[in-house]
PDB file of N, H, CA, C and O in Angstrom:
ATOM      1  N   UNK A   1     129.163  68.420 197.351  1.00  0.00           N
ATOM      2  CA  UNK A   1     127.730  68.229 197.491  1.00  0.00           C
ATOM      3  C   UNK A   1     127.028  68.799 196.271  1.00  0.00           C
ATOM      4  O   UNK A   1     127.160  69.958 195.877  1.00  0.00           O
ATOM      5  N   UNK A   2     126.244  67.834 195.695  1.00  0.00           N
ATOM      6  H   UNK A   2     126.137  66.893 196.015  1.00  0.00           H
ATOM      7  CA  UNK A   2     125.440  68.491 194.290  1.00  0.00           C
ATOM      8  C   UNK A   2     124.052  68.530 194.157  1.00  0.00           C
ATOM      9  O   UNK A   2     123.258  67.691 193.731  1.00  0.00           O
ATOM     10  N   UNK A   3     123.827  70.251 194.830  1.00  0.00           N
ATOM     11  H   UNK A   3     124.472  70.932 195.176  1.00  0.00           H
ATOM     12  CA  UNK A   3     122.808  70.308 195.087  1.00  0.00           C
ATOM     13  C   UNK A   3     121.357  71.091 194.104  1.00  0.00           C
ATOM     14  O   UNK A   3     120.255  71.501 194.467  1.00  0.00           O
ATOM     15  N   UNK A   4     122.069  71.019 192.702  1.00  0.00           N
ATOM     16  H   UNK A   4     122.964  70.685 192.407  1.00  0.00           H
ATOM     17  CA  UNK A   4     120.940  71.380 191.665  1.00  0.00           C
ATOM     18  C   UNK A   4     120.604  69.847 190.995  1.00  0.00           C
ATOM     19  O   UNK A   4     121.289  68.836 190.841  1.00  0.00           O
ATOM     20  N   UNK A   5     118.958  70.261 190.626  1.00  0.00           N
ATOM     21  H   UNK A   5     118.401  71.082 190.751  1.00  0.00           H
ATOM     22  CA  UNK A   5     118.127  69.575 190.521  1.00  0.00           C
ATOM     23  C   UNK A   5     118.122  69.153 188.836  1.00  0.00           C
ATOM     24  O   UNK A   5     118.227  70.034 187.982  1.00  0.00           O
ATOM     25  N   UNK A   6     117.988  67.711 188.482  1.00  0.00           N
ATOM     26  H   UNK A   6     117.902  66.996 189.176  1.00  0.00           H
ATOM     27  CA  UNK A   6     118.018  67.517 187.318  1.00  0.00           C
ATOM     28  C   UNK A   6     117.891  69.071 186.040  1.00  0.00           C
ATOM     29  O   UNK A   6     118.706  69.535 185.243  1.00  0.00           O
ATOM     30  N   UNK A   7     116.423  69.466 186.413  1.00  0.00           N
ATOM     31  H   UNK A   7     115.760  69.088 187.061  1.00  0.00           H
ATOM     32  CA  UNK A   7     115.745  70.573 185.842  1.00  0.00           C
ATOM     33  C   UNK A   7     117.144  71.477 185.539  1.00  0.00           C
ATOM     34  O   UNK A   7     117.637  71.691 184.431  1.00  0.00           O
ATOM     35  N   UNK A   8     117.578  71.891 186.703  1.00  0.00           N
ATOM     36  H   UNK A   8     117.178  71.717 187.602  1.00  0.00           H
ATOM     37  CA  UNK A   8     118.650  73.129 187.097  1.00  0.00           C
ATOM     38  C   UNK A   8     119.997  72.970 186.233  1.00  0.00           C
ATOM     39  O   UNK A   8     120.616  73.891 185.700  1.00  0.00           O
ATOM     40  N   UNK A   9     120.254  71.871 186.216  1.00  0.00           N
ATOM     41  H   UNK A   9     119.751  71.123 186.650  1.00  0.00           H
ATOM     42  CA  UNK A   9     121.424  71.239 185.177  1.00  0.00           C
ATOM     43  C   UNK A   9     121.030  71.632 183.916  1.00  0.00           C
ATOM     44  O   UNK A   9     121.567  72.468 183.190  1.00  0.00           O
ATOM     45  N   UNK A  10     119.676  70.709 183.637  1.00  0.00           N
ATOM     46  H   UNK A  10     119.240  70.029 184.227  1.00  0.00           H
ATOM     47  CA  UNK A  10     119.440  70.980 182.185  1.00  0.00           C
ATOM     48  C   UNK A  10     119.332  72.468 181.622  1.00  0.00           C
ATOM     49  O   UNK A  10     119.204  72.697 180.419  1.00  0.00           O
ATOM     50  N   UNK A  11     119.393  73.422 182.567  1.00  0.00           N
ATOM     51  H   UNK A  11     119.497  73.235 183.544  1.00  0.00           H
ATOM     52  CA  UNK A  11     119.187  74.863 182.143  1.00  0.00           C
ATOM     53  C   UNK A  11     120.351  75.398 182.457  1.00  0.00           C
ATOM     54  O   UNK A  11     120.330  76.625 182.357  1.00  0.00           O
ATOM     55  N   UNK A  12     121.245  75.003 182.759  1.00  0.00           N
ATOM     56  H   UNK A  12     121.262  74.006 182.841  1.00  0.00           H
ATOM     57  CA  UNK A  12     122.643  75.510 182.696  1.00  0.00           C
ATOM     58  C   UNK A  12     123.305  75.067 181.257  1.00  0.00           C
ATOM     59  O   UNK A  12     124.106  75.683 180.553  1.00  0.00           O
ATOM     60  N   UNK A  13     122.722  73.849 181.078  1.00  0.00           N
ATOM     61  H   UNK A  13     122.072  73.349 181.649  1.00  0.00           H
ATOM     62  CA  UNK A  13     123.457  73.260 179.858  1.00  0.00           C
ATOM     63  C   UNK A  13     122.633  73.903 178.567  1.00  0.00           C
ATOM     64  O   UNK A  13     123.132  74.392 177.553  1.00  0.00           O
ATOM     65  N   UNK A  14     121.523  73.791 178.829  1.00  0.00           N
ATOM     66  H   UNK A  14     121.118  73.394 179.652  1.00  0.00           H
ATOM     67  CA  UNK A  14     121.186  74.871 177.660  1.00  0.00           C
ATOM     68  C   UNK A  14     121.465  75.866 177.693  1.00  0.00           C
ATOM     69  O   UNK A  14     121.869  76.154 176.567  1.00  0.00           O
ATOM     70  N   UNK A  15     121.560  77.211 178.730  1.00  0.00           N
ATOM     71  H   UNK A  15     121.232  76.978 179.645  1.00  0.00           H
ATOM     72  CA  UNK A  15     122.193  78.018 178.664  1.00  0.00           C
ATOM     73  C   UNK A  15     123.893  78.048 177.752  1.00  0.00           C
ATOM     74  O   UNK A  15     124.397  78.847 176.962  1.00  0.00           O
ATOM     75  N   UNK A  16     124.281  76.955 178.265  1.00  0.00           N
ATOM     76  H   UNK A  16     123.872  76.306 178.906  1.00  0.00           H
ATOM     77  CA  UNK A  16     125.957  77.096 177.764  1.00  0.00           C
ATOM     78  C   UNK A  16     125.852  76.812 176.518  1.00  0.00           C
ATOM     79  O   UNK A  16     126.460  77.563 175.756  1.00  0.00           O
ATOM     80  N   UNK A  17     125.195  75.852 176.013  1.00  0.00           N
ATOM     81  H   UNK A  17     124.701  75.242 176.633  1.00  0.00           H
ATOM     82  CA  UNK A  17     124.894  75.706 174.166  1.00  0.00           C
ATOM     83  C   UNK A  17     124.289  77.170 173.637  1.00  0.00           C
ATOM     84  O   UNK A  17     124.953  77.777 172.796  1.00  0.00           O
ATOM     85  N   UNK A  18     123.280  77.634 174.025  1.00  0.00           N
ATOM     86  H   UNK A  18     122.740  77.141 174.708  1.00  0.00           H
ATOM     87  CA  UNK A  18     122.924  78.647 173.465  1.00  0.00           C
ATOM     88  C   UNK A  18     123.866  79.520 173.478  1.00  0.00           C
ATOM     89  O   UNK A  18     123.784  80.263 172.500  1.00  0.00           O
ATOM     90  N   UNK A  19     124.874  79.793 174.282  1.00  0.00           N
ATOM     91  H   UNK A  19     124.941  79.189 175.076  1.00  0.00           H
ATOM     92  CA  UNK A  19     126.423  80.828 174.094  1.00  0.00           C
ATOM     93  C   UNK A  19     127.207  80.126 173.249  1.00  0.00           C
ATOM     94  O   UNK A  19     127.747  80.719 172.314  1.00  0.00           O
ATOM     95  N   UNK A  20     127.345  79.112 173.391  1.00  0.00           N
ATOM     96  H   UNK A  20     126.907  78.631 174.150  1.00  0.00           H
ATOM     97  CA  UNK A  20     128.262  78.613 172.150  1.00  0.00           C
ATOM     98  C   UNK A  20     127.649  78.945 170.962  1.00  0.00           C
ATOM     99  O   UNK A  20     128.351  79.455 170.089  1.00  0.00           O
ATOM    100  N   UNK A  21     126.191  78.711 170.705  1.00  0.00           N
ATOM    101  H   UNK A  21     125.621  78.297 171.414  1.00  0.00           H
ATOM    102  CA  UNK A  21     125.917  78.918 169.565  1.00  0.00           C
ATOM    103  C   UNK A  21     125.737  80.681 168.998  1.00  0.00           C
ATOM    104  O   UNK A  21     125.695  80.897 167.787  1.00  0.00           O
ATOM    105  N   UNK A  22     125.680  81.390 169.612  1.00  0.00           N
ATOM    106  H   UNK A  22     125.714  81.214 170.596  1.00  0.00           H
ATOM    107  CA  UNK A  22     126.205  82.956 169.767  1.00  0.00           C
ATOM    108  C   UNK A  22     127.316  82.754 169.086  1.00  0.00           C
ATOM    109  O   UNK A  22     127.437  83.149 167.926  1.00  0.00           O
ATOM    110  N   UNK A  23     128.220  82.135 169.713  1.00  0.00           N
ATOM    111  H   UNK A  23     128.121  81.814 170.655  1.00  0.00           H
ATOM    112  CA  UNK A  23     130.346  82.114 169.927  1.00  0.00           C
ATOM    113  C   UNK A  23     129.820  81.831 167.953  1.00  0.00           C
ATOM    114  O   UNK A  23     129.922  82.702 167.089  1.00  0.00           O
ATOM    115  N   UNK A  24     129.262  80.320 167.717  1.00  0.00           N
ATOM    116  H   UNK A  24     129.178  79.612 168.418  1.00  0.00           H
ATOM    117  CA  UNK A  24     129.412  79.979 166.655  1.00  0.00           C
ATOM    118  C   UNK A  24     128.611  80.856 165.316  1.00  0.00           C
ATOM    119  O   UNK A  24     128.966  80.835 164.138  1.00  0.00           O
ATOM    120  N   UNK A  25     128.000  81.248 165.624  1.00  0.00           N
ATOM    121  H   UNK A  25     127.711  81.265 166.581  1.00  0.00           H
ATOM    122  CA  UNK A  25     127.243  82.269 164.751  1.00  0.00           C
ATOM    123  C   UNK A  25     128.492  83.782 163.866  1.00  0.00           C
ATOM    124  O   UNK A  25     128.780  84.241 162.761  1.00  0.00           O
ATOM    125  N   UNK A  26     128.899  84.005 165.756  1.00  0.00           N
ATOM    126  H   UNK A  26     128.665  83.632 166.654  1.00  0.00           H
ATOM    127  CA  UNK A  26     129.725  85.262 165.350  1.00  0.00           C
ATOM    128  C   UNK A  26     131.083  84.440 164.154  1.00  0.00           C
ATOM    129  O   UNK A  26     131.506  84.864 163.079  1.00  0.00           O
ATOM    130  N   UNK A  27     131.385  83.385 164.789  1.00  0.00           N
ATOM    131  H   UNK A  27     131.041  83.041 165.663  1.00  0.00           H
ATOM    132  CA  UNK A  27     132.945  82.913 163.672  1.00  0.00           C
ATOM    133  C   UNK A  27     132.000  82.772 162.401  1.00  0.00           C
ATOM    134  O   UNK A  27     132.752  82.780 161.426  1.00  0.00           O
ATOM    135  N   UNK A  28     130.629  82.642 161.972  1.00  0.00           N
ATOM    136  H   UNK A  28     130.019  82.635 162.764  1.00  0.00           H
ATOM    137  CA  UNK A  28     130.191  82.050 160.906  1.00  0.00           C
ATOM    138  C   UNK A  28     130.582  83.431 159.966  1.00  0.00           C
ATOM    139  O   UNK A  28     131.021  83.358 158.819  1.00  0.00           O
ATOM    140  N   UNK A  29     130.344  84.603 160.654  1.00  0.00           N
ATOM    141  H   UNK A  29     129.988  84.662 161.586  1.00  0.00           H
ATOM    142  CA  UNK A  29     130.184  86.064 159.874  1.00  0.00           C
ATOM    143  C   UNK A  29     131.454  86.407 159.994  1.00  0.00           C
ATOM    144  O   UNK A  29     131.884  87.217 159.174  1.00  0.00           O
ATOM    145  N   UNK A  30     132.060  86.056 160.689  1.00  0.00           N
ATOM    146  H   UNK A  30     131.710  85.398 161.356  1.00  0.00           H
ATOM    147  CA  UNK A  30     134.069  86.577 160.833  1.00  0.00           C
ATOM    148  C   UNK A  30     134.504  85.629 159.566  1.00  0.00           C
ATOM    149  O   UNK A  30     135.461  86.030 158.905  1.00  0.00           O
ATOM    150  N   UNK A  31     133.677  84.027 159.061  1.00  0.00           N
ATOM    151  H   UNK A  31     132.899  83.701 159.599  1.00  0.00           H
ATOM    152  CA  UNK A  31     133.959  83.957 157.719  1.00  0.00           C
ATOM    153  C   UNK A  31     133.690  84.166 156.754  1.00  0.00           C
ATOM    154  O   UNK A  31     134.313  83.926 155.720  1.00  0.00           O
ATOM    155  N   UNK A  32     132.493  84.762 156.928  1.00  0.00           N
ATOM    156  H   UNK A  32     131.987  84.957 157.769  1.00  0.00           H
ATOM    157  CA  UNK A  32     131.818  85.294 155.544  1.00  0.00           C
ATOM    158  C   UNK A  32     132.433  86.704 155.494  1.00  0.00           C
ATOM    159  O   UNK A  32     132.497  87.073 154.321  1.00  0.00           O
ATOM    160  N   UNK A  33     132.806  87.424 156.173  1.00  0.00           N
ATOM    161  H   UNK A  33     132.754  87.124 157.126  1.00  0.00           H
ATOM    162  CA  UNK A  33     133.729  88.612 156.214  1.00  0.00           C
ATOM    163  C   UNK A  33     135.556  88.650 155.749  1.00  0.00           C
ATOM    164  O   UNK A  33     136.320  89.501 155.294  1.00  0.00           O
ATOM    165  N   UNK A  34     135.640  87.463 156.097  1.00  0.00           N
ATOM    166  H   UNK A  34     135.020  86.772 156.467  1.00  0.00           H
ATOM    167  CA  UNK A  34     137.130  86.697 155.439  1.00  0.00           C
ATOM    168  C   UNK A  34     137.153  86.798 154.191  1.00  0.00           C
ATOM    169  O   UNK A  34     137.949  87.444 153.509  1.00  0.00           O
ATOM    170  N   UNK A  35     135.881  85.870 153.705  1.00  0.00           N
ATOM    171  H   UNK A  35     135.235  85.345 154.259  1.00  0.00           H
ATOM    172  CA  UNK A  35     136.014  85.666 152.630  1.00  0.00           C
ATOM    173  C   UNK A  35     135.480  86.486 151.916  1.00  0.00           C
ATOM    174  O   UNK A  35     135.488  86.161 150.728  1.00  0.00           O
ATOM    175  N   UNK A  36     134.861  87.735 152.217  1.00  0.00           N
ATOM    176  H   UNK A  36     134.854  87.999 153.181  1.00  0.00           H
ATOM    177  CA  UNK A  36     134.807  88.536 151.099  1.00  0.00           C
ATOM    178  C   UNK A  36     135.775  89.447 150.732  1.00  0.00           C
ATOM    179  O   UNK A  36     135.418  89.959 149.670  1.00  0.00           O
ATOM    180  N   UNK A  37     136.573  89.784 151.016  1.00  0.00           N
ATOM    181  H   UNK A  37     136.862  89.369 151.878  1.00  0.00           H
ATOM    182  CA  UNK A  37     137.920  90.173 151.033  1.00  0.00           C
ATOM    183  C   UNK A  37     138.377  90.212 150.012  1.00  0.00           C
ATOM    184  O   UNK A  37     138.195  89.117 149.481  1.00  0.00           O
ATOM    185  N   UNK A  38     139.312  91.389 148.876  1.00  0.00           N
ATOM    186  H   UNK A  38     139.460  92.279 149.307  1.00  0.00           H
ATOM    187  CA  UNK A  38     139.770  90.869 148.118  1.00  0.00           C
ATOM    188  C   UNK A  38     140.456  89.919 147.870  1.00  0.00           C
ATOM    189  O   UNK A  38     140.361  89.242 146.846  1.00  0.00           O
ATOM    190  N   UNK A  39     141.604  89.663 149.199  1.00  0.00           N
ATOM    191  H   UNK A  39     141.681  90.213 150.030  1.00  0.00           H
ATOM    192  CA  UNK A  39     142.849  88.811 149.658  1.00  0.00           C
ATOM    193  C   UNK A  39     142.323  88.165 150.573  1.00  0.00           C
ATOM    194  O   UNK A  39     142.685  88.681 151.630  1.00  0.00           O
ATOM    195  N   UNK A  40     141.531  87.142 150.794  1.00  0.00           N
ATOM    196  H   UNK A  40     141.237  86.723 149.935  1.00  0.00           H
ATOM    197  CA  UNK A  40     141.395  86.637 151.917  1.00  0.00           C
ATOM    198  C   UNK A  40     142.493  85.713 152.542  1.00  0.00           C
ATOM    199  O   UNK A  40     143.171  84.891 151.925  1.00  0.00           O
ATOM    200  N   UNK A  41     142.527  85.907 153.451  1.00  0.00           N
ATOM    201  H   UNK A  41     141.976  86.575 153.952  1.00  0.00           H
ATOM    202  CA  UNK A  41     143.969  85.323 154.211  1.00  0.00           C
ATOM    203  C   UNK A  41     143.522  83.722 154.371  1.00  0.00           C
ATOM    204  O   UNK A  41     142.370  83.491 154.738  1.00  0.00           O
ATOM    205  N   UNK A  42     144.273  82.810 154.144  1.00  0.00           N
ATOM    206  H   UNK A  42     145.209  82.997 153.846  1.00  0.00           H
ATOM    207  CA  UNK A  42     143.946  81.335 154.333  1.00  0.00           C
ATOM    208  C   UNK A  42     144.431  81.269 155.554  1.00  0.00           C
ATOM    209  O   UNK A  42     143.885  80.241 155.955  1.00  0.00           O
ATOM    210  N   UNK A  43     145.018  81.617 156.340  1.00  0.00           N
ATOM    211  H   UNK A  43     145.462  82.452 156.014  1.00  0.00           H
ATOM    212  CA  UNK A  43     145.393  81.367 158.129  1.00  0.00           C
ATOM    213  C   UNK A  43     144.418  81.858 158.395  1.00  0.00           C
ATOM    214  O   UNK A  43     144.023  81.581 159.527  1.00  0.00           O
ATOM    215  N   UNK A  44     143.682  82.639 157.712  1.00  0.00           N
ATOM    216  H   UNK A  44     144.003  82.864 156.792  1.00  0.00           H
ATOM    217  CA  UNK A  44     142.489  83.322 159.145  1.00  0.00           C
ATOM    218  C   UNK A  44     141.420  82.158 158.580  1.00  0.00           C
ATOM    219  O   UNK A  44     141.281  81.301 159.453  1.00  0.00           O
ATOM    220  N   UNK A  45     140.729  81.907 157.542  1.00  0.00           N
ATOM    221  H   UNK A  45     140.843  82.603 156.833  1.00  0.00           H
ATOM    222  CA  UNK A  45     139.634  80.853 157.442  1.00  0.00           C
ATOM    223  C   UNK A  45     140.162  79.328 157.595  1.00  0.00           C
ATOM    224  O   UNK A  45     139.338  78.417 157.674  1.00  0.00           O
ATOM    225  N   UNK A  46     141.395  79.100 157.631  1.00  0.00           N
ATOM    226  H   UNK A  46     142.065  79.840 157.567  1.00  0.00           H
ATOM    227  CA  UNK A  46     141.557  77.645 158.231  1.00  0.00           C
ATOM    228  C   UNK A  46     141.332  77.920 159.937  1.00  0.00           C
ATOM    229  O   UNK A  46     140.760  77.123 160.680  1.00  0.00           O
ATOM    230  N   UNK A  47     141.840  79.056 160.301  1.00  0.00           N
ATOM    231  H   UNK A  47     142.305  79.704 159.697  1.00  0.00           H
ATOM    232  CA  UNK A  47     141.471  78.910 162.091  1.00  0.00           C
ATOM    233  C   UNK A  47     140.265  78.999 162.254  1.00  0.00           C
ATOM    234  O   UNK A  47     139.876  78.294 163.185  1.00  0.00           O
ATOM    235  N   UNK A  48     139.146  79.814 161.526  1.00  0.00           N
ATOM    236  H   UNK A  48     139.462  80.387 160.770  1.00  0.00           H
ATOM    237  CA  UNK A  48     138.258  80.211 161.368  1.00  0.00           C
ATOM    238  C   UNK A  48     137.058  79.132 161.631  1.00  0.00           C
ATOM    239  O   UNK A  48     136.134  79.248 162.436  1.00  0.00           O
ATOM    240  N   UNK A  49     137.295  78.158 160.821  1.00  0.00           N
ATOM    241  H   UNK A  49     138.046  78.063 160.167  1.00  0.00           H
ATOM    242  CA  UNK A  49     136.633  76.758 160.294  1.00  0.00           C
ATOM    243  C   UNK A  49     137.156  75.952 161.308  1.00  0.00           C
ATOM    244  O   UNK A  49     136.344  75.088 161.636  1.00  0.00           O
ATOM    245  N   UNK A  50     138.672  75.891 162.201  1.00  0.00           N
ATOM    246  H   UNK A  50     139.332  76.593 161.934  1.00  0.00           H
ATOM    247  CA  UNK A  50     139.177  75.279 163.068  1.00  0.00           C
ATOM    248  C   UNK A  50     138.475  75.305 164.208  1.00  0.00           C
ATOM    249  O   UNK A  50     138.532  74.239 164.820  1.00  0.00           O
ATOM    250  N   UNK A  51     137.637  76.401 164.862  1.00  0.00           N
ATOM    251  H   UNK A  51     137.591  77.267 164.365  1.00  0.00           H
ATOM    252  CA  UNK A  51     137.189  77.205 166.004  1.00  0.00           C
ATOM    253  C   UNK A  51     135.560  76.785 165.654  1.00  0.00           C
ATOM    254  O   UNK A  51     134.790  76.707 166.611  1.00  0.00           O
ATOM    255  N   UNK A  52     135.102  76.543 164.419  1.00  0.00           N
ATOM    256  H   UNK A  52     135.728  76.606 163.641  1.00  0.00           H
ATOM    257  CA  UNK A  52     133.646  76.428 164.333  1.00  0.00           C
ATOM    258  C   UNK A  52     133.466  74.937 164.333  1.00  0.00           C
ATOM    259  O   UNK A  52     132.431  74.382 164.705  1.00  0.00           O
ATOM    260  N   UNK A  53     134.590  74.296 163.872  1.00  0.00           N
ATOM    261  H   UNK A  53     135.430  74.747 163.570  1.00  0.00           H
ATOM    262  CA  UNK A  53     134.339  72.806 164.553  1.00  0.00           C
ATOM    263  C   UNK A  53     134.611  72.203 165.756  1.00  0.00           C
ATOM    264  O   UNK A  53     134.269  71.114 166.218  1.00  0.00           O
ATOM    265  N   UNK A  54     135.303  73.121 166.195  1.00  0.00           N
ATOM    266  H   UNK A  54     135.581  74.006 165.820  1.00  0.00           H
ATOM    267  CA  UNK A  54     135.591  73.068 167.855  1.00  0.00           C
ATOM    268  C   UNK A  54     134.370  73.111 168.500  1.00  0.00           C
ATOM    269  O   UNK A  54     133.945  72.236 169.255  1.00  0.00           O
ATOM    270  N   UNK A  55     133.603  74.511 168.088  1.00  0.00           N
ATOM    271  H   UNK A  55     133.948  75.222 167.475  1.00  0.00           H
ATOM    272  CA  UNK A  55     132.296  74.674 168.826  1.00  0.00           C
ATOM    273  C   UNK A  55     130.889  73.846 168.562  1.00  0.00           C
ATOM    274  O   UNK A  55     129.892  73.866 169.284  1.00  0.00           O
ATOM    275  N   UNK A  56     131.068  73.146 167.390  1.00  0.00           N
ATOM    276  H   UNK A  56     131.878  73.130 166.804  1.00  0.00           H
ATOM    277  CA  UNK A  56     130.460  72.113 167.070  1.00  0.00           C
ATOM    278  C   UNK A  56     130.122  70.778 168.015  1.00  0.00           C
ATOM    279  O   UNK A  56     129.145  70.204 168.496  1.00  0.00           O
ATOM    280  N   UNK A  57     131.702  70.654 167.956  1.00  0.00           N
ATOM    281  H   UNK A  57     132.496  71.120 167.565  1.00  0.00           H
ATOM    282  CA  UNK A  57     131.879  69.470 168.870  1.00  0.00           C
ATOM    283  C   UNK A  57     131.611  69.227 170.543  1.00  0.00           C
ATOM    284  O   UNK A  57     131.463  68.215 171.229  1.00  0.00           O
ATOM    285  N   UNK A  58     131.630  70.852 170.866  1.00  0.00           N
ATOM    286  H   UNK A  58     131.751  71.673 170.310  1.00  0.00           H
ATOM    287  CA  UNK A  58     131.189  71.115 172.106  1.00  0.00           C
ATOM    288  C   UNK A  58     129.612  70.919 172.233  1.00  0.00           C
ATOM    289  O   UNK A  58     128.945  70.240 173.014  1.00  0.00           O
ATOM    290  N   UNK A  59     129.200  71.903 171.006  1.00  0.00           N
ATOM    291  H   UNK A  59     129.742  72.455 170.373  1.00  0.00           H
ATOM    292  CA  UNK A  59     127.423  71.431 171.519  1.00  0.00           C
ATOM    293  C   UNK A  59     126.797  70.091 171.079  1.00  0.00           C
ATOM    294  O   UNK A  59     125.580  69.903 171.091  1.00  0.00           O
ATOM    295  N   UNK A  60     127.447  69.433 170.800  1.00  0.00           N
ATOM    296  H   UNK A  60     128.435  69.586 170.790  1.00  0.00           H
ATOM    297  CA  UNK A  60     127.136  68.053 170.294  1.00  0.00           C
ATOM    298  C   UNK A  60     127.702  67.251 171.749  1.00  0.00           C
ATOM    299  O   UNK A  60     127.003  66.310 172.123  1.00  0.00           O
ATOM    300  N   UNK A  61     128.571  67.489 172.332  1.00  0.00           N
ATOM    301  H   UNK A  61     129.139  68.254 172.028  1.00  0.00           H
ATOM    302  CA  UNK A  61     128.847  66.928 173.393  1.00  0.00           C
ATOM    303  C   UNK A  61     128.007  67.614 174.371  1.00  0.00           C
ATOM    304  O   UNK A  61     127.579  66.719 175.101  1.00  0.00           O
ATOM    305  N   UNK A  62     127.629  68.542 174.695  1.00  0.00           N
ATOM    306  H   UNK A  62     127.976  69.269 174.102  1.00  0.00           H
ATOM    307  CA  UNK A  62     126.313  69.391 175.657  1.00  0.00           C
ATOM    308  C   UNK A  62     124.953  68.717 175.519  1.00  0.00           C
ATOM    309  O   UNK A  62     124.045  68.568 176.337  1.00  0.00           O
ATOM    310  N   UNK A  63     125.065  68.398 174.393  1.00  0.00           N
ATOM    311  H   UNK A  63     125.802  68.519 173.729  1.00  0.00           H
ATOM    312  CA  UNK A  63     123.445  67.743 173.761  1.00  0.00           C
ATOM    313  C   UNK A  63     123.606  66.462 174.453  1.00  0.00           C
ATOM    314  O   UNK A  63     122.738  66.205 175.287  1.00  0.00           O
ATOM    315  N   UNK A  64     124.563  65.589 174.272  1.00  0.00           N
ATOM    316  H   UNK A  64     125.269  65.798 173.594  1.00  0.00           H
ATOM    317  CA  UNK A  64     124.336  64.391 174.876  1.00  0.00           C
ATOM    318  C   UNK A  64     124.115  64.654 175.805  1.00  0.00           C
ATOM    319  O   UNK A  64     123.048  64.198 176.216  1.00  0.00           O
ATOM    320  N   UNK A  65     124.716  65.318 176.531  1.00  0.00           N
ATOM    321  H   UNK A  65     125.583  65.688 176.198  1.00  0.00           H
ATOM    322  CA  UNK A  65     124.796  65.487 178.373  1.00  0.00           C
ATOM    323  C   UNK A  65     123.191  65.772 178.753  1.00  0.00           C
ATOM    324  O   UNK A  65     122.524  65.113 179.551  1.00  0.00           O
ATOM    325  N   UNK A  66     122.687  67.081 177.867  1.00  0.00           N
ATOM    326  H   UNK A  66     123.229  67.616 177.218  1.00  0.00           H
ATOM    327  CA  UNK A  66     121.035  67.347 178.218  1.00  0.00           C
ATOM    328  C   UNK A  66     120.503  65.880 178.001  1.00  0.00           C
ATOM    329  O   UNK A  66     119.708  65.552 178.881  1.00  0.00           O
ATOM    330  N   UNK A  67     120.642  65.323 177.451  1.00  0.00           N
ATOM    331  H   UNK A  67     121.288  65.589 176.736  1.00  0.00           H
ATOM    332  CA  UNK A  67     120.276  63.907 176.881  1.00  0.00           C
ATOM    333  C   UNK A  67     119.911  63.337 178.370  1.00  0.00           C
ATOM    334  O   UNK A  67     118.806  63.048 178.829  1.00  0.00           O
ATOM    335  N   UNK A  68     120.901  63.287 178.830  1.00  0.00           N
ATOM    336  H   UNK A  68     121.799  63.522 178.457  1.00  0.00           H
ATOM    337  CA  UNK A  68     120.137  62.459 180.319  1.00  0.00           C
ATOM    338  C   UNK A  68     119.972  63.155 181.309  1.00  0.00           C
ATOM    339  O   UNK A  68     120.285  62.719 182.417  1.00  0.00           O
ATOM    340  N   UNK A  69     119.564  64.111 181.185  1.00  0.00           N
ATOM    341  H   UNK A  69     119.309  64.465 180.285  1.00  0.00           H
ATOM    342  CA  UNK A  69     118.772  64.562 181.908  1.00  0.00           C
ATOM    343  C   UNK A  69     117.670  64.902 181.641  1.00  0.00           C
ATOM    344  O   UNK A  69     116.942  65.215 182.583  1.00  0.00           O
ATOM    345  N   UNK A  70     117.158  64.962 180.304  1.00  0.00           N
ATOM    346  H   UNK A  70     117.748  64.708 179.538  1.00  0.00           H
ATOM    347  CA  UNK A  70     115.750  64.832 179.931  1.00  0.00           C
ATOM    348  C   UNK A  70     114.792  63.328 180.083  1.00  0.00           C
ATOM    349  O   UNK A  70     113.597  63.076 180.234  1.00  0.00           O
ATOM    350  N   UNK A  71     116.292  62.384 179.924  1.00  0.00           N
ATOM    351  H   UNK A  71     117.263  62.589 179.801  1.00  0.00           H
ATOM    352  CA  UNK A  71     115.623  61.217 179.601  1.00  0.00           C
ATOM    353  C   UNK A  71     115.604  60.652 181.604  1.00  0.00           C
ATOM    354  O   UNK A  71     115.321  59.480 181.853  1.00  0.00           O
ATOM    355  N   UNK A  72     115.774  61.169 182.218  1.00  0.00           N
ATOM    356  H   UNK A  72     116.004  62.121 182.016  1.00  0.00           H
ATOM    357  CA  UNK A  72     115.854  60.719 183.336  1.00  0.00           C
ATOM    358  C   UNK A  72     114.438  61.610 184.210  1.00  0.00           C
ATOM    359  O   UNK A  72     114.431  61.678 185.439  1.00  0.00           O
ATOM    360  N   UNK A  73     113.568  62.096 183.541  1.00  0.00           N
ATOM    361  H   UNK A  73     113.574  62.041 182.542  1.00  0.00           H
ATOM    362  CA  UNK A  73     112.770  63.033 183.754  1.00  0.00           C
ATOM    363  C   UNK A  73     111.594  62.862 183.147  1.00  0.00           C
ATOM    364  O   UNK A  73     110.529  63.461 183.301  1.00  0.00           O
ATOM    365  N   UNK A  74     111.909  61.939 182.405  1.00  0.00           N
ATOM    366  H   UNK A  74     112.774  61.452 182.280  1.00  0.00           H
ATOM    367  CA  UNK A  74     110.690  61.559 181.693  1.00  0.00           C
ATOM    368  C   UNK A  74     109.824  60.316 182.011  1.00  0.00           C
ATOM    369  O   UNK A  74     108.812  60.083 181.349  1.00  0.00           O
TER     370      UNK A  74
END
């Protein structure tokens, strides 16, 4: 039974983008911290960059989703 309201969705889903974008912020400074390094390790900024397009792809897929539920509200 699905009992939250367009509104209620859309604020869960923004909620969860806005943590991803936290999640993605922090890997942005775990690479700028990589890479200042004398030695920066290439396994840590290929996972690094691996994990920030991951989270990319998540809020780009969240966005669509708010997508209809804004547009179904309007």
């Amino acid at each position: 039974m699905n009992t939250l309201s367009n509104e209620e969705k859309l604020q869960v889903i923004n909620s969860r983008i806005k943590s991803l974008n936290y999640n993605k912020y922090n890997l942005d400074i775990d690479l700028i911290v990589e890479n200042a390094k004398a030695s920066p390790v290439a396994a840590t900024i290929s996972s690094l960059n691996t994990s920030i397009s991951e989270v990319n792809s998540q809020i780009a897929a969240l966005t669509t989703e708010a997508a209809k539920y804004t547009s179904e509200e309007a």
